[in-house]
N, C-alpha and C positions, 0 to 999 in steps of 0.2 A: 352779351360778352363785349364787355367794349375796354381796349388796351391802347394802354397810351409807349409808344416804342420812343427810345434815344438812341444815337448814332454821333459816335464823337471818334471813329477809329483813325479818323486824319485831319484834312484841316477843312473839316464843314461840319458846321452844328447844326443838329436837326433834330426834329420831335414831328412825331405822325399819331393823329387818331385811330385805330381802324374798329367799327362799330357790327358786330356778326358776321365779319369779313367784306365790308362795304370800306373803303378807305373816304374818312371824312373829312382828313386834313394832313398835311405835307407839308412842314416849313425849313426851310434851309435857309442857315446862313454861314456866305462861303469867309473865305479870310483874304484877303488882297494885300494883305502886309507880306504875305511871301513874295509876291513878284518882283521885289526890290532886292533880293535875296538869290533869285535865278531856280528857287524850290525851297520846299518845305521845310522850314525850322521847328525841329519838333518843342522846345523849349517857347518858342509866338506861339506854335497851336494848341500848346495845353491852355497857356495862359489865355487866347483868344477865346476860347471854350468855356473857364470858370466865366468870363463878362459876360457870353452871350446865352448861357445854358438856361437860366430862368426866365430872362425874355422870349426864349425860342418855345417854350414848353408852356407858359401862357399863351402865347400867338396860337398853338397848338389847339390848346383846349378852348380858346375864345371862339376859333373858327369852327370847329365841331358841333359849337354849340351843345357842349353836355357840362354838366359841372365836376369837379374834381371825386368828389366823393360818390358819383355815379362809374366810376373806373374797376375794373374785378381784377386787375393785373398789369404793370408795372414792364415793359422789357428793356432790356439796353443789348448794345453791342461787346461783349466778352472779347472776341478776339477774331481775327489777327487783327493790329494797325497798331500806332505810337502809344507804347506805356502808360506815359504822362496826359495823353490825349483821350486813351482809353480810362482812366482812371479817373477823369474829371466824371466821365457818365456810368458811371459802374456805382461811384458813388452817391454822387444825385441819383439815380434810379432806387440804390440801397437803401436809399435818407428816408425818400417820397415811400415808396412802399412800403416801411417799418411804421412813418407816421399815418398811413391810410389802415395800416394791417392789411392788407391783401397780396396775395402771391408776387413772386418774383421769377423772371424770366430772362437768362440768359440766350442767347443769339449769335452762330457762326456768322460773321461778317460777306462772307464766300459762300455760304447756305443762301443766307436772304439774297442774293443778288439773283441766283437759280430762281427761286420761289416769286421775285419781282415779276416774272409771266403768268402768276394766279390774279394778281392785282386787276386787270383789265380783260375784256375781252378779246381777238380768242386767246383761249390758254388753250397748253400742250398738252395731249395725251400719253401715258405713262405705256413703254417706258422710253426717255429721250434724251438725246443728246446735247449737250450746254458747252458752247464755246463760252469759255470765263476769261474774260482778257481786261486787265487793267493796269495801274501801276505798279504794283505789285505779284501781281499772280496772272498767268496764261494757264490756264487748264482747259482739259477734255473733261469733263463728268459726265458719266451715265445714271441718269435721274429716274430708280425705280419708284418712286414715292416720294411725296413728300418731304419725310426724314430720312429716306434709303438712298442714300447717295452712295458712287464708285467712285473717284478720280483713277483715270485709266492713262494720262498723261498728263506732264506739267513742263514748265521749262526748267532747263539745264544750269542757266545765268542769268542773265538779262529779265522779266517780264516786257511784253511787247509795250505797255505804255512806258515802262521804262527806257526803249528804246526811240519812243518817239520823243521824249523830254529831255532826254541826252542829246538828241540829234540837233535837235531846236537849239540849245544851248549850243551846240558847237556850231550852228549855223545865224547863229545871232540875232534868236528871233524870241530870247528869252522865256517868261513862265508866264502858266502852262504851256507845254510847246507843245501836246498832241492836236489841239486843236487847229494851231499856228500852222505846223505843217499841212491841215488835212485844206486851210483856205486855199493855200500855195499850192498845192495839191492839184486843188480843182482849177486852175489857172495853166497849166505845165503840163508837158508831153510826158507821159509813165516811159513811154519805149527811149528817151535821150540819154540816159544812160544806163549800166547792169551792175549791180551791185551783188554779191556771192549769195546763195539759199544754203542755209547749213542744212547738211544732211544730218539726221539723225535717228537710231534707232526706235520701231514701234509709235509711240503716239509721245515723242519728248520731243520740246522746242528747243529750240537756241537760238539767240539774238546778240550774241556781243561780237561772233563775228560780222555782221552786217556794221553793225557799230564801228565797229575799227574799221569797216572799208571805208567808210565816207570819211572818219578821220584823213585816212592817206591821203581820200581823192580831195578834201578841201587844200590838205595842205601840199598836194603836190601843183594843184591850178591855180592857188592863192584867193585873195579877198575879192579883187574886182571881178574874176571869172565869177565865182559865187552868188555877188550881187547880180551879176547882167540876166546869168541863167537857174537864180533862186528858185523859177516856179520848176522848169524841168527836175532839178536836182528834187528837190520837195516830190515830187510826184514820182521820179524812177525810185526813189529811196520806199516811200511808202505801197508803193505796186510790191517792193520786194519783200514787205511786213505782210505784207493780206495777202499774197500767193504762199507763205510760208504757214499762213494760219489753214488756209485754204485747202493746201495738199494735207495738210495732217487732221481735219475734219471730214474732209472725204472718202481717205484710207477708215477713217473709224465708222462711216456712217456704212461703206460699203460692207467691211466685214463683220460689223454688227447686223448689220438688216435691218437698220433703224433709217425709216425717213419723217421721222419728226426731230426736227432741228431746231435749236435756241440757240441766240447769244447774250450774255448778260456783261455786266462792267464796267467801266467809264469810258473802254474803249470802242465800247457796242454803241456809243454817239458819234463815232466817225462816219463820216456820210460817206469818203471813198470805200470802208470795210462794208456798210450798208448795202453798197449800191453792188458790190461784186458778188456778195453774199446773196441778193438777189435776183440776180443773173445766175450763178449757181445752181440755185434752189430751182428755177424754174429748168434747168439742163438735166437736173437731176431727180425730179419729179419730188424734192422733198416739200415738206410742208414747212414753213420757214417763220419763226416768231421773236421779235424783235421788241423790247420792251418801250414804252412812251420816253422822252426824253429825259424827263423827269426823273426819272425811276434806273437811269441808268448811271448816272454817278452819283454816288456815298449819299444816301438821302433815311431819313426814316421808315418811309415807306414800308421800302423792302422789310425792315426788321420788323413792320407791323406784320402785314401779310406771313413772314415767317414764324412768329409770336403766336399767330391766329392760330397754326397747324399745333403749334408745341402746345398752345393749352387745350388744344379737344383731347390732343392724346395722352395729358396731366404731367408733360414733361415743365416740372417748376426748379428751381433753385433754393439755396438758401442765405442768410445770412452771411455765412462764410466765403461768397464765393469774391474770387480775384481776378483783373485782369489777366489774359493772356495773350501777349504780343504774337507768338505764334501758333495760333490756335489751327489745327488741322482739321480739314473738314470731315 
């Protein structure tokens, strides 16, 4: 069984091998034409995607070392992410597969990212809990299987990378900011200033009000305060993002009586959410799985390992099928 997966839901083109669930090869390439821009121009990342989609999906298969016509199925990314971005690999995948004849495999964007803790050693035992946090989506899912997913909480506004990419922007530290922040971060006293934790009911987030506080607070201290005391602001603003992840993964873990714990998403490579999650996990006797770095922002991978589960169970697509920006898990 060997599947050749695409990922084109934003702005990183990628193609992965995975060979009877062995991942043989993972190629990404990101787009740096946005950081001129302060974020993601969906109209550069389609167009970056048609340049890069055939060289990425050779690098693919060169490294795997298999030849093309040894492939039994075809998967891409369906949805969520950018239309025009999603569409460049919905249809390259349509194209390759129609010319090989062999199946076709559609893939939740927000599935595969859960399923990126099957890829390596150890993986979680069912059934568990998956902090999903990225720029887009912050959810709770309870991960009965494989394909039996809950989402038992999501956010309100904001997504929490959203929040840290706003912030970055408002604090002049440009694109991507989540990682910008998380350097400044580790530099900066968390406790130098407090910034509001929205309450909200059961396992829902909200982040636009923390967003607007640090608006007030820059523009009430000005530019120079900000520069002198960048790294503290960076670090109490982000303590207030992973205590707010924190309490509401806790509340679920506890009332569930689940202690096997995941984080998946672009945002599961912050090293301050890492390191609290951590800490955590050892207070709280969970068992705590964190996926390789690789595997945690927008990569193929995941869609292979996700691929690998749809086709033992003969979930294929067909011809007909379309991008869908808001694809629900």
């Amino acid at each position: 069984m060997v599947i050749l997966a695409i990922e084109s839901s934003c702005d990183e083109t990628s193609a992965a091998v995975i060979y009877n669930g062995q991942m043989r090869s993972n190629i990404v390439a990101s787009q740096i034409i946005h950081e001129q821009h302060g974020g993601v121009v969906p109209e550069l990342a389609s167009r970056a995607h048609q340049q890069d989609i055939v060289r990425v999906v050779n690098a693919a298969i060169e490294e795997a070392k298999i030849n093309k016509n040894e492939l039994s199925a075809i998967a891409f990314t369906r949805g969520p992410g950018l239309l025009g971005s999603l569409l460049v690999g919905t249809s390259f995948a349509k194209a390759f597969a129609l010319g090989l004849d062999i199946p076709l495999i559609e893939v939740n964007h927000m599935q595969a990212h859960v399923l990126a803790h099957f890829i390596d050693e150890p993986k979680p035992s069912f059934p568990f809990l998956c902090l999903t946090v990225s720029g887009g989506h912050t959810q709770i899912v309870l991960v009965k299987g494989p394909l039996d997913m809950e989402v038992l909480g999501e956010t309100a506004d904001d997504a929490v990378g959203e929040a840290f990419d706003k912030a970055a922007k408002m604090l002049g530290l440009g694109y991507p900011g989540g990682p910008k922040i998380d350097h400044h971060a580790a530099l900066g006293n968390p406790d130098a200033f407090e910034f509001p934790i929205s309450e909200m009911p059961s396992y829902t987030f909200s982040f636009s009000g923390v967003k607007t506080s640090l608006l007030y607070f820059i523009q009430k201290h000005g530019p120079e305060f900000v520069e002198e005391r960048l790294n503290d602001i960076c670090a109490s603003y982000q303590k207030t993002l992973i205590t707010t992840l924190l309490r509401k993964i806790r509340k679920a873990a506890k009332e569930l009586k689940i202690k096997e714990i995941a984080i998946a998403g672009g945002v599961s490579a912050n090293k301050g959410l890492r390191k609290a999650l951590t800490v955590e996990a050892e207070k709280q006797k969970w068992s705590l799985y964190i996926p390789d770095f690789q595997y945690c922002t927008d990569n193929a991978g995941m869609i292979a390992m996700a691929a690998h589960f749809k086709y033992l169970a003969g979930e294929f697509t067909d011809q007909l099928v379309s991008p869908m920006p808001r694809f629900q898990l």
